[in-house]
C-alpha positions in Angstrom: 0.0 0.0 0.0 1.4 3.6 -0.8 1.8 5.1 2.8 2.8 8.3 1.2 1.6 11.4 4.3 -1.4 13.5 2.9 -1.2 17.6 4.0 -4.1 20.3 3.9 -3.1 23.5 2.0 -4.8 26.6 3.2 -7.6 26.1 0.6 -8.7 23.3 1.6 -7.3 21.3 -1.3 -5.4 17.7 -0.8 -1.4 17.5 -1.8 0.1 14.7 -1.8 4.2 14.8 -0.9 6.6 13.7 -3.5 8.4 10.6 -2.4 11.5 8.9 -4.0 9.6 6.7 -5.9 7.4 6.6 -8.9 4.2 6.0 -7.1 4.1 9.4 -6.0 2.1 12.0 -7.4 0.5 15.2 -6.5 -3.5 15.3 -6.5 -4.4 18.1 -8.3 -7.4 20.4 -6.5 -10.5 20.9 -8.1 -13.0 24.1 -7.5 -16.3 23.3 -6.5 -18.8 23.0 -9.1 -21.6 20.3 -10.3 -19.7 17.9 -10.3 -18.4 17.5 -6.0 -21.8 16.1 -5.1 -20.1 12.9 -6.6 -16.8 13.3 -5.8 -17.7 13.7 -1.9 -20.3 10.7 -2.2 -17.3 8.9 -4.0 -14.7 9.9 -1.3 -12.1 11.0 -3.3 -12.0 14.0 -1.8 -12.3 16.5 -4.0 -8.7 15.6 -5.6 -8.1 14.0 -8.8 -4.8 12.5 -9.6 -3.4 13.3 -13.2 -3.2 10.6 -15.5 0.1 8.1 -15.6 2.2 11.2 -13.7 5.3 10.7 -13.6 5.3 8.2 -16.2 3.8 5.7 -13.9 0.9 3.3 -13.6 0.3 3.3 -10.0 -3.2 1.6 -10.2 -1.4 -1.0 -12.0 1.0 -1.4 -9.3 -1.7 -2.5 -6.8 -2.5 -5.2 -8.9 -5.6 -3.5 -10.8 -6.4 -4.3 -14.5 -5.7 -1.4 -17.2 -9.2 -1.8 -17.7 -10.4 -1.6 -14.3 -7.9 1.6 -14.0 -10.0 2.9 -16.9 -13.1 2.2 -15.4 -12.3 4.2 -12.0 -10.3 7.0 -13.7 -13.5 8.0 -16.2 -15.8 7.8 -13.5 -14.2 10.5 -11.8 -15.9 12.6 -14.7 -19.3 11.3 -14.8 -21.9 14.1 -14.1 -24.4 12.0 -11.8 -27.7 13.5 -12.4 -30.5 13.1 -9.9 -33.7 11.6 -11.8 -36.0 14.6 -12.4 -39.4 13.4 -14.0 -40.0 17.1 -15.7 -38.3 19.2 -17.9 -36.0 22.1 -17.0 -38.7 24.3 -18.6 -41.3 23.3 -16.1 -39.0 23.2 -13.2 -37.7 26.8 -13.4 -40.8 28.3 -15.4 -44.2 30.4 -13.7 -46.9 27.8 -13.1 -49.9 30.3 -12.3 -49.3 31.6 -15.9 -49.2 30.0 -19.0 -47.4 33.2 -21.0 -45.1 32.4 -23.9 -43.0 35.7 -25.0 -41.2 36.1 -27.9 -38.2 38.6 -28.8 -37.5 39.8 -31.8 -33.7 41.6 -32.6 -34.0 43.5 -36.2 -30.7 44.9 -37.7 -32.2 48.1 -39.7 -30.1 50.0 -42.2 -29.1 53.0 -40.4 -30.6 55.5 -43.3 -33.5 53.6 -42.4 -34.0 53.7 -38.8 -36.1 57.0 -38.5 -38.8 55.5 -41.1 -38.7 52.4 -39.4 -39.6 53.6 -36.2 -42.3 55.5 -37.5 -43.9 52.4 -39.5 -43.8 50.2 -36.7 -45.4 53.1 -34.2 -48.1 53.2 -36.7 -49.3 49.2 -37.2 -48.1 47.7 -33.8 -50.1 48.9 -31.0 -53.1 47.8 -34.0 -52.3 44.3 -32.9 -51.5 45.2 -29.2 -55.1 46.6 -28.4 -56.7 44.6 -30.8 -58.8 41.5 -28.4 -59.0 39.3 -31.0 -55.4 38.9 -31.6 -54.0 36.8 -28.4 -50.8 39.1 -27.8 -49.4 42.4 -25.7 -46.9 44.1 -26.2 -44.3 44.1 -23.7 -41.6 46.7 -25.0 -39.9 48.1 -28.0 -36.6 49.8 -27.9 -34.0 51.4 -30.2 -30.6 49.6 -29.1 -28.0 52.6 -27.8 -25.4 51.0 -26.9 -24.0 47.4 -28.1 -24.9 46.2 -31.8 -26.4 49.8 -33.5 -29.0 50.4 -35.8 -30.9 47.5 -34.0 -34.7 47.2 -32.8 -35.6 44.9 -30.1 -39.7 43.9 -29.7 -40.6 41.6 -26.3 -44.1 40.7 -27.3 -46.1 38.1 -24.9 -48.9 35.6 -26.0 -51.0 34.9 -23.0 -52.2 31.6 -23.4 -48.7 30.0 -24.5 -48.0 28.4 -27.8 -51.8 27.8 -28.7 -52.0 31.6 -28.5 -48.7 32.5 -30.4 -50.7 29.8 -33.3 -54.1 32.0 -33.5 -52.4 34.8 -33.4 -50.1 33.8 -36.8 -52.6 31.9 -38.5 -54.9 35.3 -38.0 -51.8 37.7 -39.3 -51.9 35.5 -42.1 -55.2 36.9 -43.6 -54.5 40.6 -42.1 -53.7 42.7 -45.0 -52.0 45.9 -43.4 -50.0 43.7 -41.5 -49.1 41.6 -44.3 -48.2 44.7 -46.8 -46.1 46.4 -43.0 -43.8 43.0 -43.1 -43.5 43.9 -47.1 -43.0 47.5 -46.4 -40.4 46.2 -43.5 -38.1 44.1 -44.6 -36.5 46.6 -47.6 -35.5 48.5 -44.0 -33.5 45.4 -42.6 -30.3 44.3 -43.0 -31.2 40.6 -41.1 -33.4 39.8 -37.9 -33.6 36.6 -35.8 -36.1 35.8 -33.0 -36.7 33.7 -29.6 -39.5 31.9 -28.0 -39.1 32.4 -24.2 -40.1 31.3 -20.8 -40.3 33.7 -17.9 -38.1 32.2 -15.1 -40.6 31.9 -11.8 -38.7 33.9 -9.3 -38.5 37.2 -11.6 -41.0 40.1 -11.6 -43.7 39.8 -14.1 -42.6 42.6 -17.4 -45.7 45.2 -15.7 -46.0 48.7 -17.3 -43.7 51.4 -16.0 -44.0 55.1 -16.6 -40.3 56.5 -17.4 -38.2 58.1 -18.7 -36.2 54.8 -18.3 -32.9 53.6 -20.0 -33.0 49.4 -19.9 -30.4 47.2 -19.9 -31.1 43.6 -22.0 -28.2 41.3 -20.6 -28.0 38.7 -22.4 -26.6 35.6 -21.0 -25.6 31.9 -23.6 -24.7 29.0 -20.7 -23.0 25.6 -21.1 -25.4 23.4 -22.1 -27.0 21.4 -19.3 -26.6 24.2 -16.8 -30.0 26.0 -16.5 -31.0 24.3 -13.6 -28.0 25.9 -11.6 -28.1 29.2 -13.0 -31.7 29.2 -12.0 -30.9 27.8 -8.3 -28.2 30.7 -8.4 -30.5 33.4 -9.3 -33.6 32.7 -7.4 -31.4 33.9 -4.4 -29.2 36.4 -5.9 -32.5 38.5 -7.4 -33.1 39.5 -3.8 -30.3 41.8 -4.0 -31.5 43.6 -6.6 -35.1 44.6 -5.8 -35.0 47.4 -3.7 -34.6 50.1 -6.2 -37.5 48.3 -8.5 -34.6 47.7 -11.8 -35.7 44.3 -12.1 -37.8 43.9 -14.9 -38.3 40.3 -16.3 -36.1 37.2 -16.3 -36.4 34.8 -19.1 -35.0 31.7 -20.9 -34.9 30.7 -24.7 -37.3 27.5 -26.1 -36.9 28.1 -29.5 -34.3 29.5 -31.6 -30.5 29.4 -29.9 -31.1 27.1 -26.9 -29.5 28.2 -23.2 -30.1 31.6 -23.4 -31.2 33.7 -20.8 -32.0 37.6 -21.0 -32.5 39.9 -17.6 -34.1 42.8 -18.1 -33.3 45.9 -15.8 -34.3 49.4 -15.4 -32.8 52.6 -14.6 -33.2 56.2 -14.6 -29.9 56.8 -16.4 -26.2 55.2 -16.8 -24.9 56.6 -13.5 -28.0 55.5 -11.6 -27.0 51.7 -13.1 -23.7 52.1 -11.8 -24.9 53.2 -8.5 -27.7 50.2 -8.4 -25.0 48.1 -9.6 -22.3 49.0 -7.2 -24.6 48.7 -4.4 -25.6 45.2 -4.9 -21.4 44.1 -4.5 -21.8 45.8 -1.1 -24.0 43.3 0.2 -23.3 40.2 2.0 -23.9 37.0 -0.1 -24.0 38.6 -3.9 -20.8 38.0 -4.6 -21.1 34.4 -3.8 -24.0 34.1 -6.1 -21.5 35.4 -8.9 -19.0 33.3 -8.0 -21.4 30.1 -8.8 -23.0 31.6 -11.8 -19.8 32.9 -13.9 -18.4 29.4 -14.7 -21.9 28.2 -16.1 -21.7 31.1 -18.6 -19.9 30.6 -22.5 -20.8 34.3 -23.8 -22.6 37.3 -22.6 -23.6 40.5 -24.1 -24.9 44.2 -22.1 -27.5 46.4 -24.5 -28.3 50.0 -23.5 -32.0 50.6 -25.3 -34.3 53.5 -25.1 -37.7 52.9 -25.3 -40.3 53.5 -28.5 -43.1 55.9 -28.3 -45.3 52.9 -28.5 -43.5 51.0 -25.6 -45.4 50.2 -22.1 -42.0 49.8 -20.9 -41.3 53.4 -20.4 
């Protein structure tokens, strides 16, 4: 049996000593994340030891099979999920509502902007206060700073994807809205949309007067993370409620999978740094971001001012 001593280092992590033989190898310490429920059920520790250090085998040495060396070594790295018998979606979504929401990014050409502002103002809130189409508006904004030229629309269908069905097959037959999308799209340069869920711990997207600046953050995860980022978040978003910027919370369905947009308010930019900077002051929110940062592969911060026609003022 190796007898080599085992030391604690000061974080906590296990080091092995070097010895004069080949058996000897240091364990290499692993952060916390999804995967120590299995490590500390496994009793390894936390620790994993690099493969063939050194040049040796030391498995081998014990009198294991390559094979059963193989076996051990990759199960070190086997996420062990607990059975769930619903979908992420259900788990992390409202269940007293059934809203579906979908947001829409259109890249305008800039000599266009002006008249494409002006068209959309005109046919839009048609739909919005129309009752026999299933669908609100939510807000429009003119992006100010991130991509420019850029229109973002967060429309919800009240009634999920039934709803956001009626409500296409009846645009279908609506001629003014069929000849605006004509009209439209010799103003874009592309557009792309999302189908989204609202996450259950945010604020439901309410009317607000302004004048407001909002911030769209716009987070793509590892795949296989929402469930963490949402365990994260439905504590942090208690630090950040007390000067009413939290808007809505959301995740993608369809279109670019493990997304997730926040949606904040503020009177202006140095009232966001001031709301931001006060949220690090308080115990507990830089833990949250501690947990949440390594689950994220990409994120993006968009300034936007709000349309005429928006209820998000």
């Amino acid at each position: 049996m190796d007898s080599a001593p085992r030391q604690q280092d000061d974080a906590g992590s296990c080091l092995r000593t070097r010895t004069a033989g080949p058996a000897a190898w240091p364990l290499v310490p692993v952060r916390p994340s999804s995967r120590s429920r299995f490590l500390q059920r496994g009793g390894v520790g936390g620790c994993f030891p690099p493969p063939q250090a050194h040049g040796a085998d030391p498995l081998s040495r014990r009198g294991y099979s390559r094979d059963a060396e193989g076996s051990w070594f990759r199960s070190l790295f086997v996420h062990k999920v607990d059975p769930r018998k619903d979908a992420h979606s259900n788990l992390l979504s409202k269940k007293e509502t059934s809203n579906l929401y979908k947001i829409q990014f259109h890249n305008v050409k800039p000599e266009c902007l002006d008249a494409y502002n002006s068209l959309t103002e005109e046919v839009l809130p048609k739909l919005h206060s129309d009752a026999d189409y299933p669908c609100d508006l939510v807000g429009n904004w003119n992006t100010w700073y991130g991509e420019q030229d850029q229109a973002v629309h967060l429309w919800r269908f009240s009634g999920g994807y039934p709803a956001l069905m009626d409500c296409m097959n009846k645009l279908k037959q609506n001629k003014e809205y069929l000849d605006f999308r004509k009209e439209r799209s010799r103003m874009l340069l592309s557009r792309r949309n999302q189908l989204l869920l609202e996450f259950s711990f945010w604020n439901e997207p309410l009317p607000r007067q302004g004048p407001n600046i909002y911030e769209l953050r716009t987070y793509k995860l590892k795949p296989g993370t929402m469930i963490e980022w949402g365990n994260n978040w439905a504590r942090a978003i208690k630090y950040r409620q007390e000067n009413q910027e939290a808007v809505g919370g959301f995740f993608s369905q369809i279109g670019e999978l493990y997304v997730v947009h926040h949606l904040w308010a503020y009177k202006d930019l140095q009232s966001r740094e001031e709301t931001r900077n006060a949220a690090w002051r308080k115990r507990g929110w830089d833990e949250n971001v501690y947990y949440t940062v390594p689950l994220i592969r990409t994120m993006e911060s968009r300034i936007m001012i709000p349309l005429k026609i928006s209820p998000l003022q």
